[in-house]
MIFIMAR-302311 format. One line per field, with one value per residue (C-alpha): residue number from 1; residue in one letter; x negated, y negated, z. Coordinates in steps of 0.02 Angstrom, whole numbers. Layout:
# residues N
i: (NUM|...)
aa: (a|...)
u: (X|...)
v: (Y|...)
w: (Z|...)
END
This chain:
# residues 72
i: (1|2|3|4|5|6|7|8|9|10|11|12|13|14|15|16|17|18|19|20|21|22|23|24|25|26|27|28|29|30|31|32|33|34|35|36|37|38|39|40|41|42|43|44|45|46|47|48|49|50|51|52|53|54|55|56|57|58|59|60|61|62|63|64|65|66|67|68|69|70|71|72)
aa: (x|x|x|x|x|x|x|x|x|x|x|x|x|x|x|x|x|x|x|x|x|x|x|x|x|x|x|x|x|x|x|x|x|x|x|x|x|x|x|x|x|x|x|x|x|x|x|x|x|x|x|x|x|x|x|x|x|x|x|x|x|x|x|x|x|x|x|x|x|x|x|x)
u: (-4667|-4537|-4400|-4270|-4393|-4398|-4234|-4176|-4306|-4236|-4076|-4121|-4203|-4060|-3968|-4079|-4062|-3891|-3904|-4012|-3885|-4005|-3925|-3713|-3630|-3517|-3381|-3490|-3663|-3732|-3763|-3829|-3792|-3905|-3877|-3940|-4043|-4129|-4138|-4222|-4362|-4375|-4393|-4538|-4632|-4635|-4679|-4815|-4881|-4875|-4829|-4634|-4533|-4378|-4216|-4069|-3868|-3896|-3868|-4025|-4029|-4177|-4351|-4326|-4446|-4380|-4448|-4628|-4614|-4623|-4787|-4904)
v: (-103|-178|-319|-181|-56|-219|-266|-97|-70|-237|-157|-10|-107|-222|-78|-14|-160|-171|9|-42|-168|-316|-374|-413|-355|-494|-512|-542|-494|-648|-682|-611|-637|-613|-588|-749|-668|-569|-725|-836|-696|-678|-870|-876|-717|-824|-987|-943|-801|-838|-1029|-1014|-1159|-1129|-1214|-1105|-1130|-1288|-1182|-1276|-1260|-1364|-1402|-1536|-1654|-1795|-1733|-1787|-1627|-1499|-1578|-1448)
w: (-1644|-1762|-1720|-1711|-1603|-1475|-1461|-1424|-1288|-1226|-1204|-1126|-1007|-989|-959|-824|-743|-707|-669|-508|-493|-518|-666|-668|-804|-896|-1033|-1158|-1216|-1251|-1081|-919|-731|-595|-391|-292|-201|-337|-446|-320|-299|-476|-490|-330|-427|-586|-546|-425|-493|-670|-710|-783|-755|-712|-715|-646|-710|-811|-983|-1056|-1263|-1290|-1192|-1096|-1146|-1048|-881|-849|-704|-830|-911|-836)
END
């Protein structure tokens, strides 16, 4: 699949999404909003299940590399 094949499936999905109403549309593309409640299950399915870490509304650019938590 190419780069462009991707990021259009991405979109459609995206699209889907907010279509189930689990994703908030916004003013702008270039970011996303999610329902509380469907965030905080999205967060429990992906640290336990499958190791993400996970830092909600601090609009993190970089890896943090100061924390010693996130070592794992």
């Amino acid at each position: 699949m190419s780069i462009e094949g991707a990021r259009k499936r991405v979109y459609m999905e995206i699209e889907n999404l907010k279509a189930c109403c689990m994703l908030l549309g916004t003013d702008t593309e270039e970011y996303g909003k999610m329902h509380d409640l469907v965030r905080d299950v999205a967060i429990q399915i992906a640290s336990e299940e499958y190791g993400f870490m996970v830092k909600a509304g601090f609009g993190l650019e970089e890896w943090p590399m100061s924390n010693k938590s996130f070592e794992g």
